[in-house]
C-alpha positions as CSV (number, residue, x, y, z in Angstrom):
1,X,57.2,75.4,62.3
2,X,57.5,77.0,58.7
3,X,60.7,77.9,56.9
4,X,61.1,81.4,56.8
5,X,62.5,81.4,53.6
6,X,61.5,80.5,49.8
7,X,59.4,77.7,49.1
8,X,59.4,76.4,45.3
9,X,56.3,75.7,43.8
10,X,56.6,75.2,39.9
11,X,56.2,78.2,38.0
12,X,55.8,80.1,41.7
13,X,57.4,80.8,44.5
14,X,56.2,81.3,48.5
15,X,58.1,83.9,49.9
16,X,58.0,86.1,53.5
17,X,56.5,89.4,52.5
18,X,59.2,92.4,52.4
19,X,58.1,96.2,52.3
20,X,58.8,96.3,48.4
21,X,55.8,94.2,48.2
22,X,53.6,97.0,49.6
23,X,52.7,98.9,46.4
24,X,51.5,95.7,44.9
25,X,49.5,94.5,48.0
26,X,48.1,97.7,48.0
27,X,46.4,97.9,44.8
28,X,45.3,94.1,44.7
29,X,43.5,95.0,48.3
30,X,41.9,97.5,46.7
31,X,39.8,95.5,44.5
32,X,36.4,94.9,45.2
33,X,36.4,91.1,45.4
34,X,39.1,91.1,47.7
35,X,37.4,93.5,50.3
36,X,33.9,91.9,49.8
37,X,35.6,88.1,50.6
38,X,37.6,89.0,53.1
39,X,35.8,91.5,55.6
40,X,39.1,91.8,58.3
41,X,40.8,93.4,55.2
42,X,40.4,97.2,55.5
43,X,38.7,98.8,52.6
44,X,39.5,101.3,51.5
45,X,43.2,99.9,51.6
46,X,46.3,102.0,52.4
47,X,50.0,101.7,51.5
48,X,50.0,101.9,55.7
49,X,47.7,99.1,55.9
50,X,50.0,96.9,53.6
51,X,52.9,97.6,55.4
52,X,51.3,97.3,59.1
53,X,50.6,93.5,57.8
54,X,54.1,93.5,56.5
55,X,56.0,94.8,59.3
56,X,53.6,93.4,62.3
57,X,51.2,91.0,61.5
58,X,53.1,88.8,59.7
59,X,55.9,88.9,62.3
60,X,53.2,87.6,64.6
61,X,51.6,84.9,62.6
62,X,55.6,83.5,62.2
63,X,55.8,83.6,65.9
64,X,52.7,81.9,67.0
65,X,53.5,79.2,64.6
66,X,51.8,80.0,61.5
67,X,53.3,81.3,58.4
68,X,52.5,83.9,55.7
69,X,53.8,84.0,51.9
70,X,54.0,86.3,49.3
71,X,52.8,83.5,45.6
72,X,55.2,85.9,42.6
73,X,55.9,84.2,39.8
74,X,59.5,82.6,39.9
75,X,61.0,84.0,36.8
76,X,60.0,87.4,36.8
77,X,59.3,87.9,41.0
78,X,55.9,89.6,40.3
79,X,53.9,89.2,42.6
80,X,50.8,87.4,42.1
81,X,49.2,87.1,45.9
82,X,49.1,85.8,49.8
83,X,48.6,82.8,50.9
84,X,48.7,81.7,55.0
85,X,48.6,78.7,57.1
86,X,47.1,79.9,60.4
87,X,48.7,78.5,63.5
88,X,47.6,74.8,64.8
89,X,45.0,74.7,66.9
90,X,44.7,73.0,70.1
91,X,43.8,69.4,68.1
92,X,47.3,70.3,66.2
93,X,44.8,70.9,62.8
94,X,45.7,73.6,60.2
95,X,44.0,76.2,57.9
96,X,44.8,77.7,54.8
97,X,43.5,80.5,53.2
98,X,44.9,82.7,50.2
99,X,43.7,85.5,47.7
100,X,45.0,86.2,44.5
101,X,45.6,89.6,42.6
102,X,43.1,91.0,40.2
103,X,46.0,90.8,37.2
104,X,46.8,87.1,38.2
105,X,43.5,85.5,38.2
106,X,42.9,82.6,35.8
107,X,46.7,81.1,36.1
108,X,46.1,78.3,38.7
109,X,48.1,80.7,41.0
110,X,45.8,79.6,44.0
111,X,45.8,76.1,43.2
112,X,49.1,75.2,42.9
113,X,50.2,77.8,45.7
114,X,47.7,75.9,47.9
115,X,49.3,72.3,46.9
116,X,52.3,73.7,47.8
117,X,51.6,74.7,51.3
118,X,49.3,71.6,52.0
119,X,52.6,69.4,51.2
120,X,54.6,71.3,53.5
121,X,52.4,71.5,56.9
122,X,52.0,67.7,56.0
123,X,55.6,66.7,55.8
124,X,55.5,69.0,59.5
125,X,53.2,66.6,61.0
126,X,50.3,68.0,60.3
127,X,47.5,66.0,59.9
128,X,44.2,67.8,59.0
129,X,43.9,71.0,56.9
130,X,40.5,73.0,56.6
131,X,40.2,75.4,54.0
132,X,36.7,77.7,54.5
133,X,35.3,80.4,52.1
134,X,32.0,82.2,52.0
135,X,29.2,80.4,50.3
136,X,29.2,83.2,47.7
137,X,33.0,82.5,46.7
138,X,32.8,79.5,44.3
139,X,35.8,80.6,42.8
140,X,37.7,79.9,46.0
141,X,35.7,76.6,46.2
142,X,36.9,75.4,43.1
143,X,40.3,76.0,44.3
144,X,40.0,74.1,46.9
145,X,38.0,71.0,45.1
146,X,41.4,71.8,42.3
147,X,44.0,71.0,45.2
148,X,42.3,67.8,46.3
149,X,40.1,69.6,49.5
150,X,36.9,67.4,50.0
151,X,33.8,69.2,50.7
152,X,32.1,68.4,54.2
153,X,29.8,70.6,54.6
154,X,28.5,74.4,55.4
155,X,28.9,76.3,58.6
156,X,26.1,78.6,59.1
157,X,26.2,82.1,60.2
158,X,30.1,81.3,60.8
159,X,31.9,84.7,58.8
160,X,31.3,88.2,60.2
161,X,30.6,90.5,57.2
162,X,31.0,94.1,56.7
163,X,27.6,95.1,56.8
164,X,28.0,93.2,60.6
165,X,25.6,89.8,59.6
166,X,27.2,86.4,59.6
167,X,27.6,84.7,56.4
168,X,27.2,81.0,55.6
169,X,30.8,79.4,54.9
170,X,31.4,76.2,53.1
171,X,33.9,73.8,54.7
172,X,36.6,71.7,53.1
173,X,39.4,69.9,54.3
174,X,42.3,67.4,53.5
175,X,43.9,64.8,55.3
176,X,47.3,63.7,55.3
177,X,46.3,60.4,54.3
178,X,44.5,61.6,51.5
179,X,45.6,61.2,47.7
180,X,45.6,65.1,47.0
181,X,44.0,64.6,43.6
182,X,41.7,67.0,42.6
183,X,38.0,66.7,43.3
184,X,36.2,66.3,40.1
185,X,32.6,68.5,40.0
186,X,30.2,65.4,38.9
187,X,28.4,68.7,37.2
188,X,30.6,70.9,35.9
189,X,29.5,74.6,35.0
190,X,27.8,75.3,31.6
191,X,31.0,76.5,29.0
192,X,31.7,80.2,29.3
193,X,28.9,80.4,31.8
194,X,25.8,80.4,29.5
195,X,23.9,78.2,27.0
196,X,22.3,79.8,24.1
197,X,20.4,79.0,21.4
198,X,20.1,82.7,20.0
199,X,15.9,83.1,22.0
200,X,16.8,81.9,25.0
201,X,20.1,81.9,27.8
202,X,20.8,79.8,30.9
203,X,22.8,81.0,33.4
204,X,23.4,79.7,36.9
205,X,20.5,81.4,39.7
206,X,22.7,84.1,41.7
207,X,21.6,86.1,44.5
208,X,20.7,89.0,42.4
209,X,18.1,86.9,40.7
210,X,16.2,86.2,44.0
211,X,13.8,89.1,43.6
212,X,12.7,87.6,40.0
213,X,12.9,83.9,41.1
214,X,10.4,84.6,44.5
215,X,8.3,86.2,41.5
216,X,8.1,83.7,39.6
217,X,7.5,81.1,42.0
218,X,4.5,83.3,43.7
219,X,2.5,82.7,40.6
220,X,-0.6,81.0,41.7
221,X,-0.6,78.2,38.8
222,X,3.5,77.9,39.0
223,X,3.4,77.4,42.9
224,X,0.6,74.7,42.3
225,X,2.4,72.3,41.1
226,X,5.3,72.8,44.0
227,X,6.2,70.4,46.5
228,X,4.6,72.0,48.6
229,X,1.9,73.5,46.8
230,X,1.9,77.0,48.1
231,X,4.4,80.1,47.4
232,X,7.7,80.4,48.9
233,X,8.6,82.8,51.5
234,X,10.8,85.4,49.9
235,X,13.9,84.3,52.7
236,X,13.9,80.9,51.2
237,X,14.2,82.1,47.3
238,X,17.1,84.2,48.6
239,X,18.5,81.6,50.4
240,X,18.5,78.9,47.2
241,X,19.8,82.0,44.9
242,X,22.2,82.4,47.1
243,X,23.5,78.4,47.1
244,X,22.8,78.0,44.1
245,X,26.7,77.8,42.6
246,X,27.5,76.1,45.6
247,X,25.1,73.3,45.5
248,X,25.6,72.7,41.6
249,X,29.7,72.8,42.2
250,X,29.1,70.3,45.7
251,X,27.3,68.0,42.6
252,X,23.7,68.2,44.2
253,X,21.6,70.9,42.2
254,X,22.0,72.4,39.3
255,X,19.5,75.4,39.5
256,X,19.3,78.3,36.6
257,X,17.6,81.1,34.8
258,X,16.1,80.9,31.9
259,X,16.5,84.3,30.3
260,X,15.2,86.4,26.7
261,X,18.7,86.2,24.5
262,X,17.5,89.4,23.0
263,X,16.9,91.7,26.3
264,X,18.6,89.1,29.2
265,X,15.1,89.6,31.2
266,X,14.6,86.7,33.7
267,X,11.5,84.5,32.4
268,X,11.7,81.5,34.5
269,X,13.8,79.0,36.2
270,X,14.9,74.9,35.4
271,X,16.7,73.0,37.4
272,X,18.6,68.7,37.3
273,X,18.4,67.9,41.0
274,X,17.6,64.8,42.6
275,X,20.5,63.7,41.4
276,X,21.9,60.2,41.6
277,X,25.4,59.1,40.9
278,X,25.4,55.6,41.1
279,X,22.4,55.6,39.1
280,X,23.8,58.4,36.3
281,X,20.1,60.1,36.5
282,X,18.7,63.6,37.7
283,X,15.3,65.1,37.7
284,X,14.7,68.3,35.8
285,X,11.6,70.5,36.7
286,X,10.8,74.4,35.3
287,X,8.6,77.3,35.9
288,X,7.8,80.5,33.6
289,X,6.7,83.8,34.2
290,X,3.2,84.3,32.2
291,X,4.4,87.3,30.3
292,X,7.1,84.8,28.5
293,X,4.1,81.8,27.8
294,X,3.5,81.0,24.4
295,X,7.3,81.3,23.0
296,X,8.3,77.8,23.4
297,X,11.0,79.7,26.4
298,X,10.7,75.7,28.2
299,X,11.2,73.7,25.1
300,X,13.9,75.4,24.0
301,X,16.0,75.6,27.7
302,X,14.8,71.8,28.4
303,X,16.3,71.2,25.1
304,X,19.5,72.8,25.7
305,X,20.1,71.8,29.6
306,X,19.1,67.7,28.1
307,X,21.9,68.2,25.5
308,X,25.2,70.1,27.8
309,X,24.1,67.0,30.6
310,X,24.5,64.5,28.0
311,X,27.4,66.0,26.6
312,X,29.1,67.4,29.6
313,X,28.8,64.9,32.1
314,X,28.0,61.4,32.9
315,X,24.2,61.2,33.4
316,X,22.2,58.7,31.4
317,X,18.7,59.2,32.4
318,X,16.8,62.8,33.2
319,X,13.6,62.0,34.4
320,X,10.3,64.8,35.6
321,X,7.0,64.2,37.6
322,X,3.7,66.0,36.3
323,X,0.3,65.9,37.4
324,X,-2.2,64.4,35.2
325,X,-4.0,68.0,34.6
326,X,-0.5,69.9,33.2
327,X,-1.2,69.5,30.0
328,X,1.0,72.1,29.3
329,X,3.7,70.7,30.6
330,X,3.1,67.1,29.4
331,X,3.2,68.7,25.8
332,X,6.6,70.8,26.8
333,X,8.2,67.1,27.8
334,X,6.8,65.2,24.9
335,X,8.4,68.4,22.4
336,X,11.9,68.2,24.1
337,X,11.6,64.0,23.4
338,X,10.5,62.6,27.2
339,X,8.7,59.7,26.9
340,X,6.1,58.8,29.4
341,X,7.0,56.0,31.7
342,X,4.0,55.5,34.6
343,X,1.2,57.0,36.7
344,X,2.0,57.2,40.4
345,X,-1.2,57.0,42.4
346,X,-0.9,59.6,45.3
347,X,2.6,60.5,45.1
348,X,2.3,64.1,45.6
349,X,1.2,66.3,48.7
350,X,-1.9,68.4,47.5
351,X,-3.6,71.7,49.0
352,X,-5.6,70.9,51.9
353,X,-4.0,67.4,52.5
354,X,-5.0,65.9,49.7
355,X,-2.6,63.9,47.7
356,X,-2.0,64.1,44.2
357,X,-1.0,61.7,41.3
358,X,1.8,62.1,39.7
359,X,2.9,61.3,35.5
360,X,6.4,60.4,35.7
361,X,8.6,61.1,32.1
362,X,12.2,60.2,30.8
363,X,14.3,61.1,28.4
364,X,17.7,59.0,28.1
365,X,20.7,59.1,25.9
């Protein structure tokens, strides 16, 4: 179904693998994003691994319809990566997937390698294309999003893993009658990764903040104020470190740890979520650790996740709920310049099935 032969792509080509390529394949395999991503890729990785793929599996994937490329760089031939279409399944849909070498990251070598390969099962007949990569892998998400793929959803428990548990797997596809243009993040990441004001950093919540982030949010007066108001189970704080790039790429949370500049300790968490496009508005909400109270650690990340959103994307309005008693909080608000808006009677749920009001604040641009 694909040409076994050279397929132009810019300032890249698609070509069949050949046994000269097995050096290269070899010491991009071996690197440690590669074998955690893609668990049927043997690790450690042999020259006799790269040229078993070379010399059989690829010869199989060509005959049962599929195809396999070799993205090097079409004035020079280095190589750069792999990227496959696997053969049709019985609806006649496609998949791509692709990884790039360690020395070639940062080029668009994915994205436009993926373009490319999209066009041409299309102009085959193909009319649906899914592109999957672990919930973990944003950097294979934003490919996708990049090359015009269009988030559906997440498949749970759909990856095996080396380790031999099941990892969750966000799912994108495009259509042939789609435009192709790229998929614009309405949040996009903070600028190099971080925001700073010299006493405080944000970064984006990871997984290897969920033992910090199920601390924080077990402190009795930080839980309180929860919907609900009792402390997480620690499975759930790993689970929204975990989705936390995910969600805030997919445009739905934005969820992050506010960290000491001088030490990069964890001290609490903020978050914009609740977030309305049509509307231009999100709802912010924070939590500290007690050891970091009394250092104006909130004012100062409220104050610098309010300026990047009105900055760096499109929302007007970030609003936040307190209850009448947080007086703490009510003065962290009215420091970063929220104005109060209106009391909610029983908005809230409260311990013991009580309801509880609930101050609603703004600030807008």
């Amino acid at each position: 179904m694909f040409p076994n032969d050279v397929v132009h792509a810019g300032s890249y080509v698609l070509r069949p693998p050949v046994e000269a390529d097995a050096d290269a394949v070899t010491r991009a395999c071996g690197d440690p994003e590669i074998a955690r991503f893609l668990p049927l890729v043997p690790s450690p990785y042999t020259r006799e691994d790269a040229l078993f793929w070379i010399n059989r599996l690829v010869r199989e994937t060509w005959e049962a319809g599929g195809a396999d490329y070799v993205v090097a760089d079409s004035g020079t031939g280095e190589f750069l990566g792999v990227i496959g279409h696997k053969p049709l399944d019985r609806e006649g849909n496609g998949e791509i997937g692709y990884w790039v070498a360690p020395w070639a990251r940062g080029r668009g070598v994915a994205t436009t390698a993926t373009r490319a390969l999209t066009e041409l099962a299309f102009a085959r007949g193909v009319p649906r294309i899914a592109l999957l990569a672990d919930i973990e892998n944003v950097a294979s998400q934003r490919v996708a999003c990049a090359a015009g793929f269009r988030r559906e959803g997440v498949l749970r428990g759909a990856l095996p893993t080396r380790d031999g548990s099941r990892a969750d797997t966000a799912a994108f596809a495009r259509l042939a009658s789609d435009s192709g243009e790229a998929i614009r993040p309405y949040l996009p990441f903070f600028p190099g990764g971080e925001l700073t004001d010299g006493v405080v950093r944000l970064t984006p919540l990871t997984l290897a903040d969920a033992g910090d982030y199920h601390a924080v949010a077990s402190v009795p007066d930080v839980y309180e104020h929860h919907v609900p108001p009792e402390p997480p189970e620690y499975a759930e704080c790993v689970e929204r470190c975990r989705y936390g790039r995910h969600l805030w790429l997919a445009g739905h949370q934005a969820a992050i740890a506010i960290r000491d500049a001088a030490t990069g300790a964890f001290a609490g968490d903020i978050q914009l979520s609740n977030l309305i496009p049509p509307l231009d508005q999100a709802m912010t909400g924070y939590s500290l650790h007690p050891d970091f109270r009394g250092r104006g650690f909130v004012t100062r990340a409220l104050e610098l996740l309010v300026e990047w959103a009105f900055t760096h994307t499109s929302l007007r309005r970030i609003v936040a709920g307190t209850a009448p008693e947080n007086t703490a909080s009510h003065r962290v608000l009215e420091r970063a310049g929220f104005v109060r808006e209106v009391l909610v009677k029983d908005l809230l749920p409260g311990p013991g099935g009580t309801r509880v009001d609930d101050i609603q604040w703004s600030r807008t641009r």
